[in-house]
C-alpha positions as CSV (number, residue, x, y, z in Angstrom):
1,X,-2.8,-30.4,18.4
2,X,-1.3,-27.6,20.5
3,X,0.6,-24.7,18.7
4,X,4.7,-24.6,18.1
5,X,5.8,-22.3,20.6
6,X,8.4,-20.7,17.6
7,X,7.3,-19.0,14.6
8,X,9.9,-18.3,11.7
9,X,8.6,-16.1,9.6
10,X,9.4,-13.0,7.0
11,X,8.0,-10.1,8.2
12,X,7.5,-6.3,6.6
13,X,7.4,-3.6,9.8
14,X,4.3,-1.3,9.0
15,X,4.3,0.8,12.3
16,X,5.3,0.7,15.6
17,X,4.8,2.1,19.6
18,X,7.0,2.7,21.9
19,X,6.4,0.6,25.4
20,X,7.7,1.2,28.3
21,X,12.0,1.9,28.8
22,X,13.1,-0.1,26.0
23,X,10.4,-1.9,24.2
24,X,8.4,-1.4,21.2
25,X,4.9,-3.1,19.8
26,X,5.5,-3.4,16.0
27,X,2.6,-4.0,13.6
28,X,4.0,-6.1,11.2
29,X,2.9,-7.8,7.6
30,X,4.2,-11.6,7.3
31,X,3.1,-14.0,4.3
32,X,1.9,-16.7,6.3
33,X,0.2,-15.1,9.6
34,X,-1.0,-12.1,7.6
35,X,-1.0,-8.4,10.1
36,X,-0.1,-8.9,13.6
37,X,1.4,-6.8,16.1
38,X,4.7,-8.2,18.0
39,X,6.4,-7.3,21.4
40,X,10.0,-6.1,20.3
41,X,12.0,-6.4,24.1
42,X,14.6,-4.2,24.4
43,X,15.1,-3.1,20.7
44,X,15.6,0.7,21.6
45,X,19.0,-0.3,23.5
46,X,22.0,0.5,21.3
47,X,22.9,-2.6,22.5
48,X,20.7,-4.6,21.4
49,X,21.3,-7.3,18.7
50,X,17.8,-6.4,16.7
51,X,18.1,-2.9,16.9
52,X,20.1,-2.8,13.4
53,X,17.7,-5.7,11.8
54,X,13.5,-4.8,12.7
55,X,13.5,-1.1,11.7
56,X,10.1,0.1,9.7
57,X,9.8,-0.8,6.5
58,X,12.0,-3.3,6.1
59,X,12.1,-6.8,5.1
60,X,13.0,-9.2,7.8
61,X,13.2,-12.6,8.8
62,X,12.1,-13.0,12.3
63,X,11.5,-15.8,15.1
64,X,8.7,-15.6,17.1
65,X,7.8,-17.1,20.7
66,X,4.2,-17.2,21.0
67,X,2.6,-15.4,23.8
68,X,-1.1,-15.3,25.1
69,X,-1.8,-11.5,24.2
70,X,1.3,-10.5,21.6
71,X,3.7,-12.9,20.2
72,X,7.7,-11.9,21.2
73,X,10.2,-11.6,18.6
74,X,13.6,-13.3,20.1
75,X,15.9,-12.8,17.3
76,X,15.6,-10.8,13.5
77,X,17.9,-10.9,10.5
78,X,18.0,-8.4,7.6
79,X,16.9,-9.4,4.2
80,X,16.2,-6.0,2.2
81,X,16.9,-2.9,4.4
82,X,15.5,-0.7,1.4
83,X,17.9,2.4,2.6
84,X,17.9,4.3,-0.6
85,X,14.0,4.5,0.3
86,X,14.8,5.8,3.7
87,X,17.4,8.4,1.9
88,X,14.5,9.8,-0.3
89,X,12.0,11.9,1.7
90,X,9.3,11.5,-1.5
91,X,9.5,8.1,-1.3
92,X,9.2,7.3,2.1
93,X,6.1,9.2,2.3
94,X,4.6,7.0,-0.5
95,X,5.3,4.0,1.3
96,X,4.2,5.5,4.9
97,X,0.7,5.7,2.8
98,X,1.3,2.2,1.6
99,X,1.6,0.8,5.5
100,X,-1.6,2.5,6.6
101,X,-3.3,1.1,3.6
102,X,-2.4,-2.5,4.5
103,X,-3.2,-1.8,7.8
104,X,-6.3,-0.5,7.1
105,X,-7.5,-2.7,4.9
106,X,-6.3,-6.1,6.3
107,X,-7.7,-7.9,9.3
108,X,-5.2,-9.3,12.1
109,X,-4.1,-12.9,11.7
110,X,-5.6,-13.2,8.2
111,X,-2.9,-14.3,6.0
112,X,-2.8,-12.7,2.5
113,X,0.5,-13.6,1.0
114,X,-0.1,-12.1,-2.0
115,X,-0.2,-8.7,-0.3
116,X,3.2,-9.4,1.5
117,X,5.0,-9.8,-2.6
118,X,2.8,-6.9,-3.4
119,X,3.9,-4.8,-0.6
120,X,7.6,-6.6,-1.6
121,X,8.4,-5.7,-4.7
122,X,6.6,-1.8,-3.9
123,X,9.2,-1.5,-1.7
124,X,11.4,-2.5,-3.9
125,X,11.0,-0.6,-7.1
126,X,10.5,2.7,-4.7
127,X,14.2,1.5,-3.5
128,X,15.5,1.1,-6.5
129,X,14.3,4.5,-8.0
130,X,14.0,3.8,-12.0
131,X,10.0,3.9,-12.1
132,X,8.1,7.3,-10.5
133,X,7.0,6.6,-7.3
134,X,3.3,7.8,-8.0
135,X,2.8,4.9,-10.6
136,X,4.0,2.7,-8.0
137,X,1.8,3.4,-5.0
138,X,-1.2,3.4,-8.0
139,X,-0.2,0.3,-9.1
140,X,-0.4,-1.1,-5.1
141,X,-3.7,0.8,-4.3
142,X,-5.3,-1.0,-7.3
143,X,-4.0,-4.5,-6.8
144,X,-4.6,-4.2,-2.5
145,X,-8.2,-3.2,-3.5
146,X,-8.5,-6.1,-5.6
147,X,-7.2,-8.7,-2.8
148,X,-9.6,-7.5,-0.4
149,X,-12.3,-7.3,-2.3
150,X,-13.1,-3.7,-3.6
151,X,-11.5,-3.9,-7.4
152,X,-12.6,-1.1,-9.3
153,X,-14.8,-1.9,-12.3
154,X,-12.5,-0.2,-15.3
155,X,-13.8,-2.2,-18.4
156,X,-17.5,-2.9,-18.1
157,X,-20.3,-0.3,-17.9
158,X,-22.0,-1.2,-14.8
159,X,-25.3,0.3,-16.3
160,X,-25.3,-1.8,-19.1
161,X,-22.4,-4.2,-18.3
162,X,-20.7,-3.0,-22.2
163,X,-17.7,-2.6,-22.9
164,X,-16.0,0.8,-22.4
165,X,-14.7,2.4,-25.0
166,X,-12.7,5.8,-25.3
167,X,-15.0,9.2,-24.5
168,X,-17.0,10.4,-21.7
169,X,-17.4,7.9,-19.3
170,X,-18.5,8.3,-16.1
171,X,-16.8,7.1,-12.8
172,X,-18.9,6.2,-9.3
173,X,-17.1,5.8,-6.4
174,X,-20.4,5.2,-4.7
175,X,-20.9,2.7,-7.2
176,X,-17.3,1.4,-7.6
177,X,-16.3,1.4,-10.9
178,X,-17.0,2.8,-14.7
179,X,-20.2,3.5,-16.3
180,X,-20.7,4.4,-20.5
181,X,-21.5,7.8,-21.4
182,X,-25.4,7.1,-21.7
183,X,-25.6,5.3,-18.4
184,X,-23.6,7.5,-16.6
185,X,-26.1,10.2,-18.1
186,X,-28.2,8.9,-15.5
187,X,-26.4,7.5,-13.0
188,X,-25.4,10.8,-10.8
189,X,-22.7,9.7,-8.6
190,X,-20.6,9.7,-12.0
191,X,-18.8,12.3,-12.9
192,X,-16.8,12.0,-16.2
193,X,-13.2,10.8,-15.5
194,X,-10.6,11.7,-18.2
195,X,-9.7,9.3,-21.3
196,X,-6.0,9.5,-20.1
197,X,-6.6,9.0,-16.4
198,X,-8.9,6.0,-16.7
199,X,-6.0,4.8,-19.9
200,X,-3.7,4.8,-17.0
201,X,-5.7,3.3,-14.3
202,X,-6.6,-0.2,-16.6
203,X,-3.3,-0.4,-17.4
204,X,-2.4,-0.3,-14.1
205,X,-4.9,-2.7,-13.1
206,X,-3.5,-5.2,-15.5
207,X,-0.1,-5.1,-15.2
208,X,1.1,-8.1,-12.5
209,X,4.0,-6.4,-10.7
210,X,5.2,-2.7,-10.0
211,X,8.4,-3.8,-11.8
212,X,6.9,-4.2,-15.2
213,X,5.8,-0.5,-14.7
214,X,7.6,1.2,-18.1
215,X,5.4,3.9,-19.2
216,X,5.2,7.8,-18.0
217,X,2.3,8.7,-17.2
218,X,0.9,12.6,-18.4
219,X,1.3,14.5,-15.0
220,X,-2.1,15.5,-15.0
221,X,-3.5,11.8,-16.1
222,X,-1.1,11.1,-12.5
223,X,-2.9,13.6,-10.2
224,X,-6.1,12.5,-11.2
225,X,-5.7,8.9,-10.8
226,X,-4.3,10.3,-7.6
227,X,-7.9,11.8,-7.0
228,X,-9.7,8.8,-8.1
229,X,-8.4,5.8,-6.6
230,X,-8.2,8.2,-3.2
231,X,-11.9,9.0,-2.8
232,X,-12.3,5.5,-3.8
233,X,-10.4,4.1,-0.8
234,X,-11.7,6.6,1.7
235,X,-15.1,5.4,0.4
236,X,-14.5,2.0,1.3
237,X,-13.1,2.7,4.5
238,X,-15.4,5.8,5.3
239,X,-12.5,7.9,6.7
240,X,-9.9,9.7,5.9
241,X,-6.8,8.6,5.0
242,X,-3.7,10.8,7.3
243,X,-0.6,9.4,5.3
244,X,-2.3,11.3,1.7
245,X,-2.1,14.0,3.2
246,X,1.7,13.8,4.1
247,X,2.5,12.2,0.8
248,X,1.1,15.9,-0.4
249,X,2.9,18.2,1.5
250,X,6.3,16.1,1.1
251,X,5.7,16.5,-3.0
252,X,5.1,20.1,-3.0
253,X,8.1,21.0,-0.6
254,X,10.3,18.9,-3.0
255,X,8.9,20.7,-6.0
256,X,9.5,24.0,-4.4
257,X,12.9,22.7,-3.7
258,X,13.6,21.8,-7.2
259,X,12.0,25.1,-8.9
């Protein structure tokens, strides 16, 4: 059966190219068709009728004519613009990181829908501003890693497959996940990892959605987690990841704003 030549679909911009005068290529997130890039024609005309409707980052709903290379997008309507996100510099550095991480860590054309609410209601709770944006991107890291495959072991000793219990445990990122204080005795890629911080990261890990995020976190339990869940995902990927860095230098400018 051949393919329907229109597509309507929701659709989260992650990043985007300029092409040629007017055009753009935007790599976007959908629930259905999972990462994809789109030809956007003519969107950088101030006359054009999607100019106001497919900017980055935000949720839209889109209609798609297929195409043999990149699908077109002929018309977009705006569902969640998320524009106190865009007003708060801290915040849209988080979710900059966010966008590489789902680009990163998704494959074209596989559809994950459960990463398009994740990456939803992120969005949404950054936008909305009552939950620190830190505990947020955390919170996404954790459940993206989990989706694709790489959830971090948190509760079981993956010497002795125990239960973990408060004191100095021992975290691989080689390994992936948590090991007791004897195993982790032996086990050198383990360095000990703070009660708090790991406290924080299984809480994270079980609650569902960014939105049930009450808690404050201890700013040093934060940074750590920060650490952790970072040289676990540049493990995974084996590179870098450019957006941390960004999301660094935005948070101490701010602080030396504030101080």
């Amino acid at each position: 059966m051949p393919r329907a030549r229109l597509l309507s679909t929701d659709a989260i911009a992650l990043k985007r190219m300029d092409y040629g005068e007017a055009d753009r290529i935007v790599t976007v997130l959908t629930p259905d068709r999972g990462k994809l890039r789109v030809m956007a024609r003519g969107v950088r005309r101030s006359t054009s009728r999607m100019a106001g409707h497919f900017e980055l980052f935000a949720h839209a709903h889109v209609l798609l004519a297929r195409g043999r290379d990149l699908d077109t997008v002929t018309q977009a309507s705006t569902v969640n613009a998320y524009r106190s996100l865009h007003e708060d510099m801290v915040a849209l550095s988080h979710t900059y990181h966010m966008a590489e991480l789902v680009d990163l860590l998704l494959q074209d054309h596989d559809p994950h829908p459960e990463v398009f609410t994740l990456l939803q209601h992120a969005l949404s709770a950054l936008d909305e501003r009552q939950i620190a944006p830190d505990l947020v991107v955390r919170h996404f890291e954790l459940h993206l890693l989990n989706v694709v495959g790489f959830r971090p072991e948190l509760t079981v000793c993956l010497g002795c497959s125990e239960p973990i219990e408060p004191g100095s445990n021992g975290y691989s990122v080689a390994r992936g996940g948590v090991f007791c204080p004897s195993c982790s005795a032996r086990e050198p890629s383990a360095p000990v990892i703070d009660v708090d911080t790991l406290k924080l990261l299984r809480f994270l890990q079980r609650t569902r959605s960014a939105r049930d995020l009450t808690l404050r976190a201890p700013a040093d339990a934060s940074k750590d987690a920060e650490r952790v869940l970072r040289r676990h995902i540049e493990h995974v990927l084996e590179r870098r990841l450019k957006a941390a860095d960004f999301v660094r230098i935005v948070a101490e400018t701010a602080s030396g704003y504030g101080a």
